[in-house]
N, CA, C and O of each residue as an XYZ file, in Angstrom:
540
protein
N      11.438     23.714     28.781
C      10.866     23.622     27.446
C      10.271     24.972     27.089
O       9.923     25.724     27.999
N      10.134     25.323     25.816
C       9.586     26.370     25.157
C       8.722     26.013     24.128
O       8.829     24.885     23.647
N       7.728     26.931     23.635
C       6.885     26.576     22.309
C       7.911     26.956     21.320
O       8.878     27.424     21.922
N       8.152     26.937     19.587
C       9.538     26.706     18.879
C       8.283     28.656     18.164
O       7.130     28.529     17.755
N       8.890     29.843     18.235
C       7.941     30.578     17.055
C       6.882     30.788     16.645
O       6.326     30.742     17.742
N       6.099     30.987     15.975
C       5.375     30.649     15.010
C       4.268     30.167     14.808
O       3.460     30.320     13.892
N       4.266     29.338     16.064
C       3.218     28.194     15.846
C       1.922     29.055     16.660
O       2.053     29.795     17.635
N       0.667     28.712     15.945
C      -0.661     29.500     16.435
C      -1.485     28.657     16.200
O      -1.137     27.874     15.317
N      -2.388     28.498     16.604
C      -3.587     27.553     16.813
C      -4.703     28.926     16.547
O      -4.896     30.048     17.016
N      -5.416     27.793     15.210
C      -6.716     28.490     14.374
C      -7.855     27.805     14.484
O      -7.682     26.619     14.766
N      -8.823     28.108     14.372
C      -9.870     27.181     14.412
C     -10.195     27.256     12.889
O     -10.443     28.241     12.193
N     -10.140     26.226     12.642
C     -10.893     25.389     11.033
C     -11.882     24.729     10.817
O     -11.565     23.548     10.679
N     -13.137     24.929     10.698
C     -13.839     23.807     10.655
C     -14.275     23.438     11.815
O     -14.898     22.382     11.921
N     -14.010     24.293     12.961
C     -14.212     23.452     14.181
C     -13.321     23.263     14.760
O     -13.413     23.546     15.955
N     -12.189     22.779     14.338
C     -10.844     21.671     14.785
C      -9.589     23.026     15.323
O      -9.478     24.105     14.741
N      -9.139     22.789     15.988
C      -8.159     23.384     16.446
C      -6.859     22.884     15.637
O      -6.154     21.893     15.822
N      -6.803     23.659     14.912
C      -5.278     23.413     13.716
C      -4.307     24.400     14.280
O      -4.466     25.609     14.445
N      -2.855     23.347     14.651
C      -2.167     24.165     14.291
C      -1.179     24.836     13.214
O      -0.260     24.084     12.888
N      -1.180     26.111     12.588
C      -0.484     26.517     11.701
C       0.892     27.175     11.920
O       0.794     27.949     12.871
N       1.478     27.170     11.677
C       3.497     26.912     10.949
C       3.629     28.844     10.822
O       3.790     29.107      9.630
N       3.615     29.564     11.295
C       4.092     31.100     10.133
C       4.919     31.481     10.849
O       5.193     31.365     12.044
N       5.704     32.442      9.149
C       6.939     32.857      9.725
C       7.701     32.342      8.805
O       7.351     31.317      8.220
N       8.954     33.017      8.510
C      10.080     32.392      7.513
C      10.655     30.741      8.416
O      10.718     29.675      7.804
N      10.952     30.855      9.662
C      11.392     30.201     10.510
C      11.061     29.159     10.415
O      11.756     28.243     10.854
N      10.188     29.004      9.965
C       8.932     27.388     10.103
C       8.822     27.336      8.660
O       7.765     26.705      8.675
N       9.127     27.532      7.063
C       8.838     27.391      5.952
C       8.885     26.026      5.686
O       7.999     25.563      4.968
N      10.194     24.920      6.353
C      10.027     23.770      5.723
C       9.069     22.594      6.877
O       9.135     21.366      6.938
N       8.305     23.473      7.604
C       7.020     22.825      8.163
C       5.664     22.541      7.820
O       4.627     23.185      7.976
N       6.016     20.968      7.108
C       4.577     20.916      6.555
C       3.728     20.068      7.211
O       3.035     19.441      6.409
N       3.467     19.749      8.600
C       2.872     18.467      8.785
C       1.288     19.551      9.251
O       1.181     20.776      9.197
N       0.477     18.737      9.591
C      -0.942     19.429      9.995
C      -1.144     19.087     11.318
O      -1.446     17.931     11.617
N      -1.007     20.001     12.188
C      -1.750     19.366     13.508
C      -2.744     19.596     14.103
O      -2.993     20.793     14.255
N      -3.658     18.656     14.648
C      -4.965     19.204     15.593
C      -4.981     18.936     16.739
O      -4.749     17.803     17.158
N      -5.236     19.856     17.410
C      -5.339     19.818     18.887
C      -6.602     19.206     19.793
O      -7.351     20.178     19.699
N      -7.010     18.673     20.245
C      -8.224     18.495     21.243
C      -8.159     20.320     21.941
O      -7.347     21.241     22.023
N      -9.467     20.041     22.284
C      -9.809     21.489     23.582
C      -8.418     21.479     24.601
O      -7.479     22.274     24.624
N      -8.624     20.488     25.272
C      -7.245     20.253     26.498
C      -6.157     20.774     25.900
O      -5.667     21.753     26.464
N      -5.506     20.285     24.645
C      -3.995     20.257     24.177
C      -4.497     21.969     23.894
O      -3.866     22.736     24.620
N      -5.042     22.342     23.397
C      -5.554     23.529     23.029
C      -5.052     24.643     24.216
O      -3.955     25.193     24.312
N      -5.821     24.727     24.773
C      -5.931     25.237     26.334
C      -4.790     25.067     26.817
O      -4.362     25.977     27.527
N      -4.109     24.108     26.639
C      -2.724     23.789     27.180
C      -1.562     24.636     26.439
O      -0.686     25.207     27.088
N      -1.611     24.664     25.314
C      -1.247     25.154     24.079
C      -1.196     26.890     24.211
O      -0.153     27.542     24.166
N      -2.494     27.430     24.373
C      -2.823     29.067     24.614
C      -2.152     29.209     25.939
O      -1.260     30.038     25.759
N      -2.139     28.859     27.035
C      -1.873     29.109     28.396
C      -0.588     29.018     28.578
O      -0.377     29.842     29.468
N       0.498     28.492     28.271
C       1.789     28.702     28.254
C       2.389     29.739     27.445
O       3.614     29.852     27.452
N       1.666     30.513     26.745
C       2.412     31.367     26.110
C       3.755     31.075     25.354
O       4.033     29.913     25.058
N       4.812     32.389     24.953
C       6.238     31.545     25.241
C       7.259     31.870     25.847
O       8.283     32.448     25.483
N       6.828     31.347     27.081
C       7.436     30.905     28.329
C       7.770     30.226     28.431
O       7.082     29.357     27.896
N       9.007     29.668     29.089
C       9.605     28.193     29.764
C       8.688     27.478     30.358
O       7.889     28.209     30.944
N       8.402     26.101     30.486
C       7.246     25.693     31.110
C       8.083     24.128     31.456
O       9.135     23.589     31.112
N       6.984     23.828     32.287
C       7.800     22.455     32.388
C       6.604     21.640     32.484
O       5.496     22.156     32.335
N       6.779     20.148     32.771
C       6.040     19.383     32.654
C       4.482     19.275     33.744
O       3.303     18.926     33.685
N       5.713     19.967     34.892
C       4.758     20.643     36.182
C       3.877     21.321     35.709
O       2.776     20.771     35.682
N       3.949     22.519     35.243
C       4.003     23.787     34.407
C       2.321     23.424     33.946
O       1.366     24.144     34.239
N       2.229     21.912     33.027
C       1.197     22.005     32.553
C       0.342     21.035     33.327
O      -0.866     21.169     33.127
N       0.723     20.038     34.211
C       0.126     19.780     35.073
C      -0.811     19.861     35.782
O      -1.804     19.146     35.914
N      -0.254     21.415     36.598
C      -1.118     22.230     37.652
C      -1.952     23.046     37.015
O      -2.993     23.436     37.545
N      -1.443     23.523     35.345
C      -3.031     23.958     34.699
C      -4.377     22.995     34.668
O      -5.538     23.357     34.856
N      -3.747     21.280     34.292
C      -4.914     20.355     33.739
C      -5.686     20.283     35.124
O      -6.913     20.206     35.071
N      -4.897     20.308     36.673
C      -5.572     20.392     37.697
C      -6.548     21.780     37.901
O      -7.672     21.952     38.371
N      -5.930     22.319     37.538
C      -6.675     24.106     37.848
C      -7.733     23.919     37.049
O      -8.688     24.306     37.724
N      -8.178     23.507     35.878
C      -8.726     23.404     35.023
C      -9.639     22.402     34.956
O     -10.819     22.744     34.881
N      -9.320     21.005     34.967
C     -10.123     19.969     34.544
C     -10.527     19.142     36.326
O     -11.339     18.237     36.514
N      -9.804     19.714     37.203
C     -10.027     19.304     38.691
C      -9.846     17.249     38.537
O     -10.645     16.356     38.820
N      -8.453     17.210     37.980
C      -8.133     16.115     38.017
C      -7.399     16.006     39.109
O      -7.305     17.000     39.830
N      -6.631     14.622     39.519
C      -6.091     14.463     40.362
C      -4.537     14.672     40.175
O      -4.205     13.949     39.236
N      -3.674     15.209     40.565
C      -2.269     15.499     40.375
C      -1.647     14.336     39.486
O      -1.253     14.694     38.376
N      -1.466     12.637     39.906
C      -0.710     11.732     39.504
C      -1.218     11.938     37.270
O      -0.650     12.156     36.200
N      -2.373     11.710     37.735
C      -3.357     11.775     36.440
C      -2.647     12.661     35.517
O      -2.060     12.359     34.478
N      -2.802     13.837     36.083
C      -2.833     15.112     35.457
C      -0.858     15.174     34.561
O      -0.394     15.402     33.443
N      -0.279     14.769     36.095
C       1.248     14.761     35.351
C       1.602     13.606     33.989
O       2.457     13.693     33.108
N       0.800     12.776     34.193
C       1.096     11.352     33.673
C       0.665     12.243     31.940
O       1.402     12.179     30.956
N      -0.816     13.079     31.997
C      -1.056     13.539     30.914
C      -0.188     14.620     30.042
O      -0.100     14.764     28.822
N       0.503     15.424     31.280
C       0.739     16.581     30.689
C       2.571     15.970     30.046
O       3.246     16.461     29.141
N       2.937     14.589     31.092
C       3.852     14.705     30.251
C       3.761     13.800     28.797
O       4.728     13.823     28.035
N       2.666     13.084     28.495
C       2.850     12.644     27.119
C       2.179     13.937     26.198
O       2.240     14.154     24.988
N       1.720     14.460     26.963
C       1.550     15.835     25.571
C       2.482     16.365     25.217
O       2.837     16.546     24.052
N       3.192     16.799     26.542
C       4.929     17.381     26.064
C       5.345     16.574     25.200
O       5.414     16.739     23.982
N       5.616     15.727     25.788
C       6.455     14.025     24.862
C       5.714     14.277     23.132
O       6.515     14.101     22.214
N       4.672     14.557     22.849
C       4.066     14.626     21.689
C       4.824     15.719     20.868
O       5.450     15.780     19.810
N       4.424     16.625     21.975
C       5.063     18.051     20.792
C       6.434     17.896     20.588
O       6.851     17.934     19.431
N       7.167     17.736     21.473
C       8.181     16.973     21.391
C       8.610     15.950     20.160
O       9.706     15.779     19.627
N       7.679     15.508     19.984
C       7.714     14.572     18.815
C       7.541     15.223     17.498
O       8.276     14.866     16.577
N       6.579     16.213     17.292
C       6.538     16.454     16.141
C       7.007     17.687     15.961
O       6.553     18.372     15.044
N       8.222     18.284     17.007
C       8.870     19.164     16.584
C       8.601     20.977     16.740
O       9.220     21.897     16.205
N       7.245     21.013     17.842
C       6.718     21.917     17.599
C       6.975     22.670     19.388
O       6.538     23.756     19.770
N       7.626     21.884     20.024
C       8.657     22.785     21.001
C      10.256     22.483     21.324
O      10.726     21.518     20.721
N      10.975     23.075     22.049
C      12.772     23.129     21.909
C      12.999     23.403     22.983
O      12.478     24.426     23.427
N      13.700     22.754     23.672
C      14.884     22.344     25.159
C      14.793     20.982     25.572
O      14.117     20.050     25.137
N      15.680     21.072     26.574
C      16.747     19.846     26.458
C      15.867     18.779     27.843
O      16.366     17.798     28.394
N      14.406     19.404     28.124
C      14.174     18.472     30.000
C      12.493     18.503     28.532
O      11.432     19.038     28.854
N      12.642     17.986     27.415
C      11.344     17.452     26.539
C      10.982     15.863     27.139
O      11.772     15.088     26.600
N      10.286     15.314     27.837
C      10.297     14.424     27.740
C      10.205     13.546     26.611
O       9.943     14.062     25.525
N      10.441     11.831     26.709
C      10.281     10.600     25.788
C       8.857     10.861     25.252
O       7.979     11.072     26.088
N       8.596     10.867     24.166
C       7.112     10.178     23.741
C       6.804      8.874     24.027
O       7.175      7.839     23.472
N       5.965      9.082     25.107
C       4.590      8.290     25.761
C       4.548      7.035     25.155
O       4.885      6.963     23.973
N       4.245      6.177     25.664
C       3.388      4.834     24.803
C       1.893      5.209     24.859
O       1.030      4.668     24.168
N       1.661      6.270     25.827
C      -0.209      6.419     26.044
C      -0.613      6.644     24.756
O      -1.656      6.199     24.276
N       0.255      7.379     24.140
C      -0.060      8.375     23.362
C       0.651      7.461     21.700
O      -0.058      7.366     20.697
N       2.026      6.930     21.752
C       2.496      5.714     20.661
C       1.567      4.933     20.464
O       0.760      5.099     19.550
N       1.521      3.808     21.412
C       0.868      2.635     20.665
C      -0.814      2.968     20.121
O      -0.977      2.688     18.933
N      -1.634      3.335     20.597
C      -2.940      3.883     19.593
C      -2.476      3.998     17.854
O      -2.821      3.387     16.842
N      -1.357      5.309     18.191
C      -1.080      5.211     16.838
C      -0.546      4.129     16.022
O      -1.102      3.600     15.059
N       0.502      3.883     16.476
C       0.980      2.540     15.669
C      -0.221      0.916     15.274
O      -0.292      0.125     14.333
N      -0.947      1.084     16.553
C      -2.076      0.335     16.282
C      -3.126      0.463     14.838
O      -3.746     -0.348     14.151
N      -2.959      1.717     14.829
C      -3.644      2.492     13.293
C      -3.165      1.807     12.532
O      -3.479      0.931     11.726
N      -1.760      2.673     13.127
C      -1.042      2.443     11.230
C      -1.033      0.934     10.710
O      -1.020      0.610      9.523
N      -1.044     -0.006     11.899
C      -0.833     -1.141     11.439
C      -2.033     -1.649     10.855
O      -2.146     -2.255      9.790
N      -2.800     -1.374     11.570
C      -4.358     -1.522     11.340
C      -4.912     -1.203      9.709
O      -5.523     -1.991      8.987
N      -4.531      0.069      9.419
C      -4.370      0.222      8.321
C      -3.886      0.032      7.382
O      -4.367      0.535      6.367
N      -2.774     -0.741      7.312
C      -1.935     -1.225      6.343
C      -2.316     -2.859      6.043
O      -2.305     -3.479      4.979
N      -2.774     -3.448      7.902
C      -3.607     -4.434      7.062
C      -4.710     -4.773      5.767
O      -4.973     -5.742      5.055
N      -5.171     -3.381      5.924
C      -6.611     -3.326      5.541
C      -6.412     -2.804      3.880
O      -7.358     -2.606      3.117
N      -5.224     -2.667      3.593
C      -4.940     -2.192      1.894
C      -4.687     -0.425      2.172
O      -4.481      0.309      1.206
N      -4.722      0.006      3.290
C      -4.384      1.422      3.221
C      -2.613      2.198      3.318
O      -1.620      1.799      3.926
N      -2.756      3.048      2.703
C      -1.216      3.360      2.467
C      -1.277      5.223      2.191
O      -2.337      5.680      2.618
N      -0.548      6.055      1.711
C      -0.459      6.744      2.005
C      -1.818      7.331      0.768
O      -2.900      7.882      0.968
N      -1.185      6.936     -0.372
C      -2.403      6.702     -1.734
C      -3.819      5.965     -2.036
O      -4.537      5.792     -3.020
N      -3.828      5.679     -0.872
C      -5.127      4.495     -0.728
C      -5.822      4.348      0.380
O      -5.253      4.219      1.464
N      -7.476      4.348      0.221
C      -8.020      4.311      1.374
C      -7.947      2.621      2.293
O      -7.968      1.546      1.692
N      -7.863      2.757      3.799
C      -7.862      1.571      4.483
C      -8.924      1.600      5.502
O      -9.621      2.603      5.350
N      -9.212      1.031      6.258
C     -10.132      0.934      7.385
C      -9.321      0.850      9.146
O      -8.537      0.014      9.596
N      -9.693      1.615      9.545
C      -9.113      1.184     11.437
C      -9.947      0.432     11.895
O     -10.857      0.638     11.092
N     -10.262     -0.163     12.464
C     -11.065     -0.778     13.697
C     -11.726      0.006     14.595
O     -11.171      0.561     15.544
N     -13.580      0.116     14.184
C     -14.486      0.759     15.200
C     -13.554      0.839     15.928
O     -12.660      0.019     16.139
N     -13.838      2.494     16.621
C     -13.125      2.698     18.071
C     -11.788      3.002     17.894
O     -11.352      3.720     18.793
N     -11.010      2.706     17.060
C      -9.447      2.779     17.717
C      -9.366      4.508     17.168
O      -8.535      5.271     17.661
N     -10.545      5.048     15.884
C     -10.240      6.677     15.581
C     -10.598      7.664     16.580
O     -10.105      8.786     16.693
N     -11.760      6.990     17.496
C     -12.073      7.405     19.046
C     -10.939      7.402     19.934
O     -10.662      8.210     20.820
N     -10.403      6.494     19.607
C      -9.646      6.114     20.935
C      -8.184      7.308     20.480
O      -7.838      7.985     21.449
N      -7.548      7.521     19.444
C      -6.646      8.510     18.916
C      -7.395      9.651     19.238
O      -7.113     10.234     20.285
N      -8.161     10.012     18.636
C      -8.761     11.634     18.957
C      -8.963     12.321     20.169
O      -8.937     13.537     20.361
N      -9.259     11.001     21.319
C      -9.168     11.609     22.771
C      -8.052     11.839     22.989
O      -7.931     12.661     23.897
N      -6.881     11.397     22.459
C      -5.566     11.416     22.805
C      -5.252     12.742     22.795
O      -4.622     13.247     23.724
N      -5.727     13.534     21.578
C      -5.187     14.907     21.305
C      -6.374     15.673     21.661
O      -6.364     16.901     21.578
Protein backbone atom coordinates (compact mmCIF):
# COMPACT_ATOMS: atom_id res chain seq x y z
CA UNK A 1 0.00 0.00 0.00
CA UNK A 2 0.90 3.65 -0.56
CA UNK A 3 -0.59 7.09 0.63
CA UNK A 4 -2.48 8.31 -3.08
CA UNK A 5 -0.39 12.35 -3.49
CA UNK A 6 -1.53 15.08 -2.07
CA UNK A 7 -3.04 14.28 0.83
CA UNK A 8 -1.63 16.41 4.09
CA UNK A 9 -3.00 16.56 7.35
CA UNK A 10 -3.66 20.29 8.86
CA UNK A 11 -4.70 21.13 12.01
CA UNK A 12 -8.13 23.11 12.07
CA UNK A 13 -9.63 24.00 14.95
CA UNK A 14 -7.87 21.49 16.76
CA UNK A 15 -8.97 18.53 14.56
CA UNK A 16 -6.60 16.92 12.38
CA UNK A 17 -8.17 17.48 8.77
CA UNK A 18 -7.22 15.95 6.07
CA UNK A 19 -6.82 18.17 2.91
CA UNK A 20 -6.93 16.98 -0.98
CA UNK A 21 -4.00 19.41 -3.00
CA UNK A 22 -2.81 19.21 -6.15
CA UNK A 23 -4.47 19.03 -9.63
CA UNK A 24 -4.51 15.14 -8.98
CA UNK A 25 -7.03 15.19 -6.20
CA UNK A 26 -9.45 18.19 -7.75
CA UNK A 27 -12.53 15.93 -7.86
CA UNK A 28 -11.87 15.17 -4.01
CA UNK A 29 -14.36 16.53 -1.96
CA UNK A 30 -15.06 14.52 1.09
CA UNK A 31 -13.57 15.99 4.64
CA UNK A 32 -11.58 13.86 6.75
CA UNK A 33 -10.50 13.85 10.43
CA UNK A 34 -8.08 12.00 11.88
CA UNK A 35 -7.79 11.04 15.70
CA UNK A 36 -3.99 11.67 17.17
CA UNK A 37 -3.30 7.73 16.42
CA UNK A 38 -4.64 7.81 12.66
CA UNK A 39 -2.65 11.05 12.65
CA UNK A 40 0.66 9.75 13.80
CA UNK A 41 -0.02 6.86 11.74
CA UNK A 42 -0.72 9.04 8.84
CA UNK A 43 2.77 11.42 9.33
CA UNK A 44 5.01 8.29 9.98
CA UNK A 45 4.60 6.41 6.83
CA UNK A 46 5.52 8.99 4.69
CA UNK A 47 5.16 7.85 0.95
CA UNK A 48 6.44 4.74 1.30
CA UNK A 49 5.07 1.29 0.73
CA UNK A 50 3.82 0.20 4.03
CA UNK A 51 1.93 -2.63 4.96
CA UNK A 52 -0.42 -3.53 7.47
CA UNK A 53 2.66 -4.77 9.63
CA UNK A 54 4.18 -1.54 8.70
CA UNK A 55 1.65 0.23 10.93
CA UNK A 56 1.31 -2.18 13.48
CA UNK A 57 4.81 -2.17 14.90
CA UNK A 58 4.49 1.74 14.92
CA UNK A 59 1.00 1.50 17.21
CA UNK A 60 3.34 -0.98 19.33
CA UNK A 61 6.44 1.34 19.31
CA UNK A 62 4.23 3.99 20.19
CA UNK A 63 1.15 3.25 22.19
CA UNK A 64 3.03 -0.08 23.93
CA UNK A 65 0.04 -2.14 22.90
CA UNK A 66 0.07 -5.64 22.50
CA UNK A 67 0.92 -6.97 18.87
CA UNK A 68 -2.65 -9.03 18.23
CA UNK A 69 -4.40 -5.55 19.32
CA UNK A 70 -2.26 -3.40 17.54
CA UNK A 71 -2.61 -5.48 14.02
CA UNK A 72 -6.36 -5.95 14.46
CA UNK A 73 -6.18 -1.83 14.64
CA UNK A 74 -3.84 -0.99 12.12
CA UNK A 75 -5.62 -3.14 9.75
CA UNK A 76 -9.12 -1.48 9.98
CA UNK A 77 -7.43 1.88 9.61
CA UNK A 78 -5.88 0.68 6.41
CA UNK A 79 -9.31 -0.92 5.54
CA UNK A 80 -10.67 2.81 6.22
CA UNK A 81 -8.41 4.70 4.02
CA UNK A 82 -8.93 2.22 1.84
CA UNK A 83 -12.38 3.05 1.91
CA UNK A 84 -12.41 6.49 1.35
CA UNK A 85 -9.95 6.42 -1.28
CA UNK A 86 -7.12 8.14 0.23
CA UNK A 87 -4.43 5.23 -0.37
CA UNK A 88 -3.62 2.76 -3.71
CA UNK A 89 -2.37 -0.97 -4.06
CA UNK A 90 -3.64 -4.07 -4.47
CA UNK A 91 -2.70 -6.04 -0.44
CA UNK A 92 -5.54 -2.73 0.96
CA UNK A 93 -7.31 -4.62 3.20
CA UNK A 94 -11.55 -5.17 3.53
CA UNK A 95 -13.09 -2.40 5.61
CA UNK A 96 -13.45 -3.57 9.14
CA UNK A 97 -16.82 -4.07 10.79
CA UNK A 98 -14.81 -2.40 13.98
CA UNK A 99 -14.78 0.43 12.24
CA UNK A 100 -18.51 -0.24 9.69
CA UNK A 101 -21.02 -1.03 11.99
CA UNK A 102 -20.63 2.21 14.54
CA UNK A 103 -21.15 3.95 11.46
CA UNK A 104 -24.00 2.42 9.95
CA UNK A 105 -25.44 2.34 13.48
CA UNK A 106 -25.42 6.33 13.07
CA UNK A 107 -26.66 6.51 10.00
CA UNK A 108 -29.46 4.43 10.90
CA UNK A 109 -29.83 6.02 14.06
CA UNK A 110 -30.17 9.06 12.39
CA UNK A 111 -32.49 8.55 9.88
CA UNK A 112 -34.68 7.21 12.53
CA UNK A 113 -34.67 10.31 14.25
CA UNK A 114 -35.87 12.68 11.03
CA UNK A 115 -32.16 13.31 10.05
CA UNK A 116 -31.02 13.29 6.44
CA UNK A 117 -28.54 14.98 4.64
CA UNK A 118 -30.75 18.56 4.88
CA UNK A 119 -31.96 18.04 8.28
CA UNK A 120 -30.89 17.85 11.69
CA UNK A 121 -31.30 14.17 13.55
CA UNK A 122 -30.13 12.88 16.86
CA UNK A 123 -27.57 9.63 17.49
CA UNK A 124 -27.85 7.97 20.64
CA UNK A 125 -25.73 9.34 23.80
CA UNK A 126 -22.48 7.63 23.19
CA UNK A 127 -22.62 6.14 19.81
CA UNK A 128 -20.69 10.03 18.56
CA UNK A 129 -18.08 8.82 21.33
CA UNK A 130 -18.03 5.64 20.31
CA UNK A 131 -17.26 6.85 16.22
CA UNK A 132 -14.70 9.43 17.20
CA UNK A 133 -12.50 6.91 19.07
CA UNK A 134 -12.63 5.04 15.99
CA UNK A 135 -10.67 7.70 14.08
Amino acid sequence: MRKKEGFNIRKVCGENILVAEGMSNIDFSDIISMNETAAYLWNSIGYEEFTVQTLADLLVKEYEIDEATAFEDAKDTAGMWGKVNIIEGDDIPEYGKKIHEPYEELKNATARNGGDDDSEGTAPKGLINKIKDIF
